[in-house]
GUKOL-443408 format. One record per atom (N, C-alpha, C): x negated, y, z. Coordinates in steps of 0.1 Angstrom, whole numbers, plus 5000, padded with zeros to 4 digits. Example, Ala and Ser with C-alpha at 12.3 -4.5 7.8 and 13.67 -1.06 7.14 Angstrom:
<sites>
486849435078/487749555078/486849675078/487249785071/486349895071/487150005079/
</sites>
This chain:
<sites>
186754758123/187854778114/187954928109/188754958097/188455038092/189555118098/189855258102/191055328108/191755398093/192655358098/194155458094/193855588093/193555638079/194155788079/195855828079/195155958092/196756048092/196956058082/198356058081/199256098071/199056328078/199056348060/199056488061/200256558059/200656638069/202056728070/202456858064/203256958053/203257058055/205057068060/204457158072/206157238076/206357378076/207257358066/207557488060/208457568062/209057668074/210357668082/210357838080/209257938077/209458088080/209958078099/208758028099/209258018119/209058208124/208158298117/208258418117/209358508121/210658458116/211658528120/212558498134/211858398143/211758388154/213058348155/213958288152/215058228150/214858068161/216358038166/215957948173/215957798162/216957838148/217557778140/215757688133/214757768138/213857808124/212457708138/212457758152/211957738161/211957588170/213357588168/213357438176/213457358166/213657378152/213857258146/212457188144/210857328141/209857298138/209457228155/209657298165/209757138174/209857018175/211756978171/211556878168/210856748160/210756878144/209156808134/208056788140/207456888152/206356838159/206256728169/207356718172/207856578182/207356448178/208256438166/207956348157/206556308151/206156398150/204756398142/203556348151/203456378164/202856358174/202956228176/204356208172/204656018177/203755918164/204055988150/203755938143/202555928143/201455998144/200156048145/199856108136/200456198131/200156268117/199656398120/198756468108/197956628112/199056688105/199356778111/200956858107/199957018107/200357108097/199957228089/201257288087/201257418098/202457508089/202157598079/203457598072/202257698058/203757798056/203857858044/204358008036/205657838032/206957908023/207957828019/207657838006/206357907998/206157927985/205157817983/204857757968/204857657963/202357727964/202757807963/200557857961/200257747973/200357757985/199657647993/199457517988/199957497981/199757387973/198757347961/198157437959/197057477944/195457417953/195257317948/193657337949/192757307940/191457337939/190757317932/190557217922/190957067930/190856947918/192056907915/193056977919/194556937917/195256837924/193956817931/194856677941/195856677950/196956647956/198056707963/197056727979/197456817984/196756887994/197456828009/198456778012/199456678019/200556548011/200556478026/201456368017/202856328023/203556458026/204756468025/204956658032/206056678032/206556878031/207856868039/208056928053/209256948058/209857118054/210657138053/210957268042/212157308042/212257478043/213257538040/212757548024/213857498015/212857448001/213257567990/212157617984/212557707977/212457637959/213057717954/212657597937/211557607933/210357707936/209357717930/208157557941/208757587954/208257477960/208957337956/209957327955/210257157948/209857127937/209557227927/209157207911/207457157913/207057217924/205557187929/205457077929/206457047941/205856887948/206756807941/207456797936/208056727923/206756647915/206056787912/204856747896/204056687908/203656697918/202656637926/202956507933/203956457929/204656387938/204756347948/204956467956/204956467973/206456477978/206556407988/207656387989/208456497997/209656537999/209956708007/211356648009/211056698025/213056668030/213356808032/214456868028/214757018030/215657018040/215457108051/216357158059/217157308058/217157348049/217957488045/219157428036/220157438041/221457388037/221657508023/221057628026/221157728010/220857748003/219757618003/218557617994/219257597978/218557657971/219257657956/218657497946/217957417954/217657297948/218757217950/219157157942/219757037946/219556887945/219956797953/219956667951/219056627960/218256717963/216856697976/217456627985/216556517992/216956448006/216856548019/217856578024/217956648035/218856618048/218256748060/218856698072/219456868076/220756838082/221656968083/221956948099/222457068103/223457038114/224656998107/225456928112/227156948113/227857088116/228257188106/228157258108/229657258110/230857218103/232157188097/232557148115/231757068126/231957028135/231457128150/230657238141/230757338157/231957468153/232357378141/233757508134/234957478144/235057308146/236057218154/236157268169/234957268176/234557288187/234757438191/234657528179/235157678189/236657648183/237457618179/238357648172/239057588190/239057478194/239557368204/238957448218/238057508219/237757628231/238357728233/238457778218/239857868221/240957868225/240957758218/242857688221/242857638238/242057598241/242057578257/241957678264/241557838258/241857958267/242958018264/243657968257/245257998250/245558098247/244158108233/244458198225/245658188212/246558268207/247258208195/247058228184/245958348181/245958408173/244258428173/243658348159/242158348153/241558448143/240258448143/239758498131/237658448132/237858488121/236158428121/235258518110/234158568115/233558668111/232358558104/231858638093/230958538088/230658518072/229658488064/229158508050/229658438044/230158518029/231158478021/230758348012/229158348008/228658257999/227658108004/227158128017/226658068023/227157908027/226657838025/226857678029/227457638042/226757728051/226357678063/227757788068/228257878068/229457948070/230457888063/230357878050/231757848048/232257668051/231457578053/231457488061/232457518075/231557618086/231557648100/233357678098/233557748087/234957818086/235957708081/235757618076/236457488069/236757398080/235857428087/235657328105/237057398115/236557518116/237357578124/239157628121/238957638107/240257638100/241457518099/240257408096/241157278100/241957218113/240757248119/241457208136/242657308138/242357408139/243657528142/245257468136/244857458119/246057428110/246257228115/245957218122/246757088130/247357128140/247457228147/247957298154/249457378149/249357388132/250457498130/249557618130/248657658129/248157798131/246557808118/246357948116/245657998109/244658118116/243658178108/242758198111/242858348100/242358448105/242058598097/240658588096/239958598081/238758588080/237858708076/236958758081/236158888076/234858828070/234458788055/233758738050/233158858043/231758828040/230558938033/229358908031/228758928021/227358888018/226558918026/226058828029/224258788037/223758908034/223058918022/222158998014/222359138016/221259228022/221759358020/222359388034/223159308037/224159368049/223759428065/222159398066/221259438080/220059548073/220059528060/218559578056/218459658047/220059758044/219859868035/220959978042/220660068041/221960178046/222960128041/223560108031/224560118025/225459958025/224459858031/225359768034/225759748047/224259818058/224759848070/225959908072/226860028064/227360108066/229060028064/228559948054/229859858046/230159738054/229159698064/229659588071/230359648085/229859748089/230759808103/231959848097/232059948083/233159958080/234259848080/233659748072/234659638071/234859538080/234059578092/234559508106/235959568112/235659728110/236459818117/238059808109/237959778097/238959758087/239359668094/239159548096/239459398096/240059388112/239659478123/239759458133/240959538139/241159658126/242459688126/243859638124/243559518115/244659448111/245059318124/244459288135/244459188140/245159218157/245859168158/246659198174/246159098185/245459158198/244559118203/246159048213/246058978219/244258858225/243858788210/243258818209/242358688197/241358658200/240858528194/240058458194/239058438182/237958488184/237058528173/235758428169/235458368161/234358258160/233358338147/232458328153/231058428146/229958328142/229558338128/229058268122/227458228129/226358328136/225958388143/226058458159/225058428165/224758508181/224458678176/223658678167/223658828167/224758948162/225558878155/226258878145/227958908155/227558828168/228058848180/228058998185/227058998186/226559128193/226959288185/227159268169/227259358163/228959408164/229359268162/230959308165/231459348181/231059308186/231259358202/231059548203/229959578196/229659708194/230859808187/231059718180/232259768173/233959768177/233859658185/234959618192/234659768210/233859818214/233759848224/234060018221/233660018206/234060188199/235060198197/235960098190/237260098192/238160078204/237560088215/238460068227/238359918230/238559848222/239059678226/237659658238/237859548246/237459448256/237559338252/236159278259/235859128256/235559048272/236258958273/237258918265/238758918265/239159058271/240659008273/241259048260/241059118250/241359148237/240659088228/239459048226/238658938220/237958838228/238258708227/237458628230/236858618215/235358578222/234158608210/233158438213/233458378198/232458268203/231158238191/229758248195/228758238184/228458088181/227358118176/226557938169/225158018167/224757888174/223157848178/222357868190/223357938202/223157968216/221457998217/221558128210/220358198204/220158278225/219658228236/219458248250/219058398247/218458418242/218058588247/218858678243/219758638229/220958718224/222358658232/221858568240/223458528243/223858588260/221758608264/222158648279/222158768281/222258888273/222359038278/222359068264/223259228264/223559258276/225259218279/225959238294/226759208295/228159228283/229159208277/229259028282/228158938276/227758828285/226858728279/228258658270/227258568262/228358528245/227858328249/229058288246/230058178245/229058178230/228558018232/227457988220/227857868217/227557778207/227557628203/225757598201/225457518209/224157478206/224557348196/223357398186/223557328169/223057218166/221957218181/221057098181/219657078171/219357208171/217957178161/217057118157/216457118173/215956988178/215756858169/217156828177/217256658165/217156708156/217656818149/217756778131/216356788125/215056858137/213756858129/213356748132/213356658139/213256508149/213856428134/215456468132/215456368122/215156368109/214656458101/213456528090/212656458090/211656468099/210756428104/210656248102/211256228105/211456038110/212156038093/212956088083/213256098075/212356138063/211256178063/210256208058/209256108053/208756028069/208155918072/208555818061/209955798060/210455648053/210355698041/210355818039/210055878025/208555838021/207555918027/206155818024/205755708025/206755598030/206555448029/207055428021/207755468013/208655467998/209755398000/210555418007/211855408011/212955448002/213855437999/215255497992/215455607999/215455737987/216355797989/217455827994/218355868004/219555888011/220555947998/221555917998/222355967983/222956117989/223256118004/224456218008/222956298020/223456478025/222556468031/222856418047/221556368053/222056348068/222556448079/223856428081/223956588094/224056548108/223556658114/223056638131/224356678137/225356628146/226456678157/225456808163/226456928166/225857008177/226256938193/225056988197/225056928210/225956958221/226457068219/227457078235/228057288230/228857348235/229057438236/228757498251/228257648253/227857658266/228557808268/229757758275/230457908273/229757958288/230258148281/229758228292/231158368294/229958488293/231458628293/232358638283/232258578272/232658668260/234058538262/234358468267/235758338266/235958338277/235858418290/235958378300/237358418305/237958478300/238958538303/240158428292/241458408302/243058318296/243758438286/243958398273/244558498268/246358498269/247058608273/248158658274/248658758267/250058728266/250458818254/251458938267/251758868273/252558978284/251759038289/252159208295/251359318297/250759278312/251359228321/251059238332/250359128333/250859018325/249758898334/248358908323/247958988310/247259058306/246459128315/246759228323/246459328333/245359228344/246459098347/245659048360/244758978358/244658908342/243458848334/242458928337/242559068331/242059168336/240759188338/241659208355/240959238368/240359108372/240858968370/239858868376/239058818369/238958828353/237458848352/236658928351/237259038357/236059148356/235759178376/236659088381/236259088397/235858908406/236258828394/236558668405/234958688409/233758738403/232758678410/232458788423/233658828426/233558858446/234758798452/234658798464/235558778471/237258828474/237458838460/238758848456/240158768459/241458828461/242758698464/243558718453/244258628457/245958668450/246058848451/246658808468/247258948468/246359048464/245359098461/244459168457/244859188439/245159068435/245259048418/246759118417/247459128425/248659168427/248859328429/248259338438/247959488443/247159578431/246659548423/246459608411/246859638399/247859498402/248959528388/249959548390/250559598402/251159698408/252759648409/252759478410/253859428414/253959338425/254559278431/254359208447/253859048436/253659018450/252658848447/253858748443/255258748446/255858658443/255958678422/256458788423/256858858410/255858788397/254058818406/253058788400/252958648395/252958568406/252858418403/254158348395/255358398392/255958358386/256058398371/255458498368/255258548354/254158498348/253058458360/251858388355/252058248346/252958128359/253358058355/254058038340/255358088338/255858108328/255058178319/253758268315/253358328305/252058168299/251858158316/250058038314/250057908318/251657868326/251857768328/250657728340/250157838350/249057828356/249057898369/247957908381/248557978388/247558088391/247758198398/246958318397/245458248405/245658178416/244458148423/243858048415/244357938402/243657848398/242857898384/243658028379/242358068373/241258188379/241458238390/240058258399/239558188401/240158048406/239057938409/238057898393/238957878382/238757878371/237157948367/237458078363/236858178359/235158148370/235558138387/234458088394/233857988392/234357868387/233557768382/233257778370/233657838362/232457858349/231457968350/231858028361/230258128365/229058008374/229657958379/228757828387/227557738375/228657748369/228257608356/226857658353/227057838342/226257918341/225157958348/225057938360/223858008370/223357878369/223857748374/223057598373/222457548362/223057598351/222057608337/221157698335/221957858338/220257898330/219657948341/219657898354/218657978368/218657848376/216957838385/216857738397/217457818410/218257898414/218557968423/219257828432/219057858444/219957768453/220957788457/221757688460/223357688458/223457778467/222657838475/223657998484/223358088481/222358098467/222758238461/223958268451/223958088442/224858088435/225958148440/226858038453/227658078459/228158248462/227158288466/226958428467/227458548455/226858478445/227058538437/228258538424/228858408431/229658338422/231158378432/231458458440/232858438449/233058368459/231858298462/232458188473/231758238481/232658168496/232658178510/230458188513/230858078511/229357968515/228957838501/228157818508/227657728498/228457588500/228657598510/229257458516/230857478502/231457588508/232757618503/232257608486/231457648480/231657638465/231357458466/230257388468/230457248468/231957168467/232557188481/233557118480/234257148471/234857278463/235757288452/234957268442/233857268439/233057228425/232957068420/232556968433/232956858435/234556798432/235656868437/236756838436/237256858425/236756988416/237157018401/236556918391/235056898396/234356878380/233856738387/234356668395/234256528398/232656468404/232056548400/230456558404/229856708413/228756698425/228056728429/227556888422/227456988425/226457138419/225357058410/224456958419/222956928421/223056838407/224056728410/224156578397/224456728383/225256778382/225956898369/224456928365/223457008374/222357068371/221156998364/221456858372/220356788365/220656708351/222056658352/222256598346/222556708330/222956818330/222356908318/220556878312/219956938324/218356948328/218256788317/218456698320/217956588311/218856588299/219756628299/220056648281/219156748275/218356848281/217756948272/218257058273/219357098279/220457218280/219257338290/219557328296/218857358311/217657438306/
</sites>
């Protein structure tokens, strides 16, 4: 019998800029492709790889951040191309996005659970994939009764010339003057994280008891140093090149066109230092926010949280209450189990260094309260991440 020729692949992602946005999604296209049996070719996002000699199309389908000069290509060639760049200036193209409108939801509702009242969201003015993220996050809040301070700015220019370098710190430091901390900050970007924190640390402010800071794309190497580690939304890239990919496929079997494009849920939010801290508007229970997250991962008490904010323990626990409706030892305990969470995700350390490192007695003693809080086992939490992909 005669065999089946592979189907031929180009994936076109600019994986160069080492992006995880750009990296895991060309994963998940290789996932797929592996399954399918297809010979998969990464190439340039420009339409020349496509020129040959007898004009015959050179693959027979294109996964793509799609530029016009490349759609006008495979258009005349009739190759078929699913685009994954939500900013791509083609339109109408079958494509696969994150949900981006929905990791806007997810910091907005993170915040609101660290009881912040007061938002803002840093992030590009013309961009799809931002003003989406901001439409996400804006709406959830205004169900709430509440709004959001936006510092919006062009992409272009803004990392890669003096002069827009100079314009974007400026207009952070502008923006960051008008806003009365505790706030709650959602960043279009991990790195983008990191720039504002810079700026936030020249101005005096702290993260997070004056900004909680939350990014998008849980970019690991920008999110784990340096201290504070950054509160991310994983975007799920993965699937979206997985569903490209499988989207592509039905494209070469001559399938219908999708009319709307397909968008991927982000997978989970993985908070760390930058939200770790309850926001308060009163000075003292402010003060003891403070000191316990910048001490719960030792062997810290009450009276200790007390003895630094320079009022007795009764005084303390009842201002707490009334300011957080909470109690001084339950957000130590708090603050210690989201350092637990974190060490079980991104380290195999064994639960008595965790312990160790995380405030608790023994290992025994962090189990039972980690068990008691989060309903499951250290070990079931770790693995059960580990097979979602988190881990």
């Amino acid at each position: 019998m005669k065999q089946k020729k592979a189907k031929r692949v180009a994936i076109a992602l600019e994986m160069e800029w080492g992006f995880k946005r750009h990296l895991e999604t060309y994963a998940g296209c290789q996932r797929y492709a592996d399954k399918a049996g297809w010979e998969c070719s990464i190439t340039p996002s420009t339409a020349s790889f496509l020129e040959t000699e007898n004009g015959a199309p050179p693959f027979d389908g294109i996964l793509a951040r799609t530029t016009t000069s490349l759609a006008t290509t495979a258009d005349r060639m009739n190759i078929p191309v699913v685009n994954l760049w939500m900013n791509s200036p083609v339109k109408g193209l079958p494509s696969v996005f994150p949900e981006f409108d929905v990791s806007g939801k997810i910091a907005a509702e993170h915040l609101l659970n660290r009881g912040f009242k007061r938002f803002g969201y840093l992030g590009f003015s013309r961009d799809k994939d931002a003003v989406s993220q901001l439409s996400g996050f804006r709406n959830r809040l205004n169900k709430e009764g509440l709004d959001c301070s936006a510092f919006r700015f062009l992409r272009r220019g803004a990392t890669t010339t003096t002069k827009g370098w100079k314009n974007l710190i400026l207009g952070m430091e502008k923006w960051l003057a008008t806003l009365r901390p505790p706030v709650g900050i959602f960043v279009v970007n991990d790195l983008y994280c990191r720039y504002l924190i810079d700026v936030c640390r020249a101005k005096g402010l702290s993260i997070p008891e004056d900004l909680g800071i939350i990014g998008s794309s849980n970019e690991e190497t920008i999110c784990a140093s340096p201290s504070p580690t950054l509160t991310s939304i994983d975007l799920n890239f993965e699937k979206v090149g997985y569903r490209a990919a499988k989207l592509l496929d039905q494209l070469m079997l001559g399938e219908k066109c999708p009319s709307n494009p397909i968008l991927i849920p982000p997978n989970t939010i993985v908070p760390r230092q930058s939200t770790d801290s309850y926001a308060a508007d009163h000075p003292v229970v402010s003060r003891a926010l403070r000191f316990i997250s910048e001490n719960a991962h030792k062997p810290i008490k009450v009276n200790d949280v007390a003895n630094k904010t320079g009022i007795n323990r009764r005084s303390l626990e009842r201002q707490f209450h009334q300011s957080l409706n909470k109690s001084v030892a339950g957000e130590i305990t708090r603050l210690r189990i989201a350092r637990v969470k974190r060490h079980l995700i991104e380290s195999t350390s064994p639960l008595k260094t965790v312990a160790r490192e995380c405030g608790f007695r023994n290992a025994d003693h962090l189990y039972k309260v980690f068990t008691r809080i989060e309903k499951i086992t250290p070990s079931q939490y770790r693995n059960q991440l580990s097979n979602q992909g988190i881990a």
